[in-house]
ROKOLVEX-610331 format. One record per residue: residue in one letter; x, y, z of N, C-alpha, C, CB in turn. Coordinates in pm, whole numbers, plus 50000, padded with zeros to 5 digits. Atoms other than C-alpha are relative to their C-alpha. Glycine has a CB too. Layout:
% ROKOLVEX-610331
aXYZXYZXYZXYZ
...
//
This chain:
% ROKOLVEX-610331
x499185002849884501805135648998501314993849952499264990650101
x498915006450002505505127048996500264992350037500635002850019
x499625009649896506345095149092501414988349931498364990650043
x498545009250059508715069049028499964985649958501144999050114
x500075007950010508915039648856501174994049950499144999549965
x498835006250041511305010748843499524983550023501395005950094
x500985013949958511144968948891500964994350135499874985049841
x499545002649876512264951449170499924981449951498885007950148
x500095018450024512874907149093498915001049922499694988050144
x500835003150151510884911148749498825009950119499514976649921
x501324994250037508144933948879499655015650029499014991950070
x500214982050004506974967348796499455006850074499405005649909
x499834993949898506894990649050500115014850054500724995550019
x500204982850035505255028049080499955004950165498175005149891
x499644995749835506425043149420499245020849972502694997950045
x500134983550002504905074949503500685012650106498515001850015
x499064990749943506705106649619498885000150147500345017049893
x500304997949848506125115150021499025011949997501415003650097
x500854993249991504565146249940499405005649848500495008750091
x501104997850066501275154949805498684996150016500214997449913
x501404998449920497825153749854499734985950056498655005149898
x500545012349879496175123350091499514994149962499265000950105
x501465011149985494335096249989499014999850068500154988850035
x500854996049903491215103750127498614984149992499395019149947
x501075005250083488775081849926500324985549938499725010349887
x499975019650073488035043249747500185007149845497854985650020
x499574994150129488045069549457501475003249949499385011549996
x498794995349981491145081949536500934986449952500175005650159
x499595014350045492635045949526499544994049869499534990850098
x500144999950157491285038249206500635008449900498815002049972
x499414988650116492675069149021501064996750017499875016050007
x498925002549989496225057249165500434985549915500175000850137
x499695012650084495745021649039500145000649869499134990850012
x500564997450143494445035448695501775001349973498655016549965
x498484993150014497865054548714500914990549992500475009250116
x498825009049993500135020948810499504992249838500064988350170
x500705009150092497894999248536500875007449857497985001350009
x499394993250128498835027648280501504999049933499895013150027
x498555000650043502195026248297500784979250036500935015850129
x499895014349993502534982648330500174995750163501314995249903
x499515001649850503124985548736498604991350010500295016450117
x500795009249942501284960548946500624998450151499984986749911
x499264997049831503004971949299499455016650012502334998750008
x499514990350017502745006949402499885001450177499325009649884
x499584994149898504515021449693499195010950066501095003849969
x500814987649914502765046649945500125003750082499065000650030
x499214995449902504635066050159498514999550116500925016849955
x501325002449856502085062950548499395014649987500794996950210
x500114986449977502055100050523499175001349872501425008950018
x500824996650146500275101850179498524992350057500884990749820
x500995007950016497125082750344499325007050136500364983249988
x500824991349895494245104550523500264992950149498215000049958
x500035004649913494525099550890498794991550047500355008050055
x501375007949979490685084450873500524987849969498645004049906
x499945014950028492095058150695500404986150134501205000149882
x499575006949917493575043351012499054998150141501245005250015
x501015000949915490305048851216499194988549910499265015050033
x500925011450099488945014651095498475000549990500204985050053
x500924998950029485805023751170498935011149876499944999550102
x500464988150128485355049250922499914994149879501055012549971
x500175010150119485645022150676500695006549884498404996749961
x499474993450074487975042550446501094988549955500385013450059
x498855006250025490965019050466499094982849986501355003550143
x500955010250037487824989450395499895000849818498425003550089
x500304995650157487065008950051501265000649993499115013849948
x498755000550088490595011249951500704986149990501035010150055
x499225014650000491704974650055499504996049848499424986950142
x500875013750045489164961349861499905004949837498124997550096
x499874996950149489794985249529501294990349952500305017749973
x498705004250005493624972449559499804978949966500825006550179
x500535013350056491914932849551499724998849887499014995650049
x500555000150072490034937649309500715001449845499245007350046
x499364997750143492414951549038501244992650046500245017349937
x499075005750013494914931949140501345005149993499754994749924
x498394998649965497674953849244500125005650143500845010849891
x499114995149910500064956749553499685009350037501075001249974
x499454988649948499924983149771500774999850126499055008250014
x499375000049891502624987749987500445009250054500714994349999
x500214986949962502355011150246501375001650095498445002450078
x498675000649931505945021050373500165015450086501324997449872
x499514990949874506255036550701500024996750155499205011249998
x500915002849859506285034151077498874999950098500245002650045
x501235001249938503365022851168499504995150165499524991949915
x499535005349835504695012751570498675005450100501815009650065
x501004988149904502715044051754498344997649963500455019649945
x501935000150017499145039651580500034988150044499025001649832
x500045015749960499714999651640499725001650124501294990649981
x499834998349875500025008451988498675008750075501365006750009
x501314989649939496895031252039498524994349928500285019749939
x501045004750059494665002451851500544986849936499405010349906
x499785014749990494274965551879499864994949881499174992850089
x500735001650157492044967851554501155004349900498485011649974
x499154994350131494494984651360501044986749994500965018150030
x498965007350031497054963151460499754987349969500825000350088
x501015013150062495114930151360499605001549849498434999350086
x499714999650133494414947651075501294999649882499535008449993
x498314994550038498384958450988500304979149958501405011050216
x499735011050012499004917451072499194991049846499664995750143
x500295004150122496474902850850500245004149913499224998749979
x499364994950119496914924650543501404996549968499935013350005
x498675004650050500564916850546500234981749991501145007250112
x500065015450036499514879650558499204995549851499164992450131
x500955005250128497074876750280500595006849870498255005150018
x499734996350170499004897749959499675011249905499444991449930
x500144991550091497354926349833500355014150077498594998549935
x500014982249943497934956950109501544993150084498065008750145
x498855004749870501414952650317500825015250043501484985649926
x499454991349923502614971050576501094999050014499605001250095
x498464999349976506294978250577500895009950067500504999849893
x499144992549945508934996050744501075009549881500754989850095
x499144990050081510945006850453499884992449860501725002250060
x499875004350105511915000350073500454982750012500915009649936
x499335012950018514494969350151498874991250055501504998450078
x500965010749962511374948350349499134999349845498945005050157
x500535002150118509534954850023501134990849884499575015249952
x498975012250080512464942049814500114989250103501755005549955
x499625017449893512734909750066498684994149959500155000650230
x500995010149969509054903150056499794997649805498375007250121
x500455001150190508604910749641501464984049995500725024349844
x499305005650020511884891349611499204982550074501285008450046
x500375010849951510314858949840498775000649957500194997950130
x501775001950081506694860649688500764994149841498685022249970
x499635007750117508614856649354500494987550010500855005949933
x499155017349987510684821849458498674992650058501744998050147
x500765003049983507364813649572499054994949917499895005750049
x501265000150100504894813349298500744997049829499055018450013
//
């Protein structure tokens, strides 16, 4: 897969292109981390559109198995897109969207620059 890497306030940072196949799987999420780990990243970008539509049916527990790969190894995923319309058709989701962007390892964003604001303020932080 082609993707892109660069850093952002000291940290390395593997963004993946918009199109190509879906994250479907906790497998799936693992083979991507393997991929950021490989190359020194510890962020990686994920366009909304790259992530099966199950994932956002919380009960399917899909977007459960991928949080919890992204904990575990200890990198970022930040999922950049408008997420307004599904927020709006699910209380759960959007409870979920809130917490995750409170606790550090999954964040929901609107675009690149909220990712540079929040990487940039997590760093003056810690």
């Amino acid at each position: 897969m082609r993707v892109d890497l660069y850093e952002i306030d000291g940290r390395r940072v593997l963004e993946c292109p918009a199109e190509g196949p879906l994250l479907r799987t906790a497998q799936d999420a693992v083979d991507l981390i393997g991929e950021a780990r490989s190359v020194g990243a510890n962020v990686v970008v994920l366009p909304i559109r790259r992530l099966d539509p199950s994932f956002f049916q919380l009960r399917a527990g899909i977007a459960g198995e991928m949080v919890q790969k992204f904990v575990t190894y200890q990198v970022v995923a930040a999922i950049v897109g408008d997420t307004s319309q599904l927020e709006s058709e699910s209380k759960s989701l959007r409870d979920f969207i809130r917490e995750s962007n409170q606790r550090g390892s999954i964040w929901f964003l609107a675009n690149k620059e909220e990712l540079q604001a929040r990487l940039e303020t997590a760093n003056r932080i810690s």
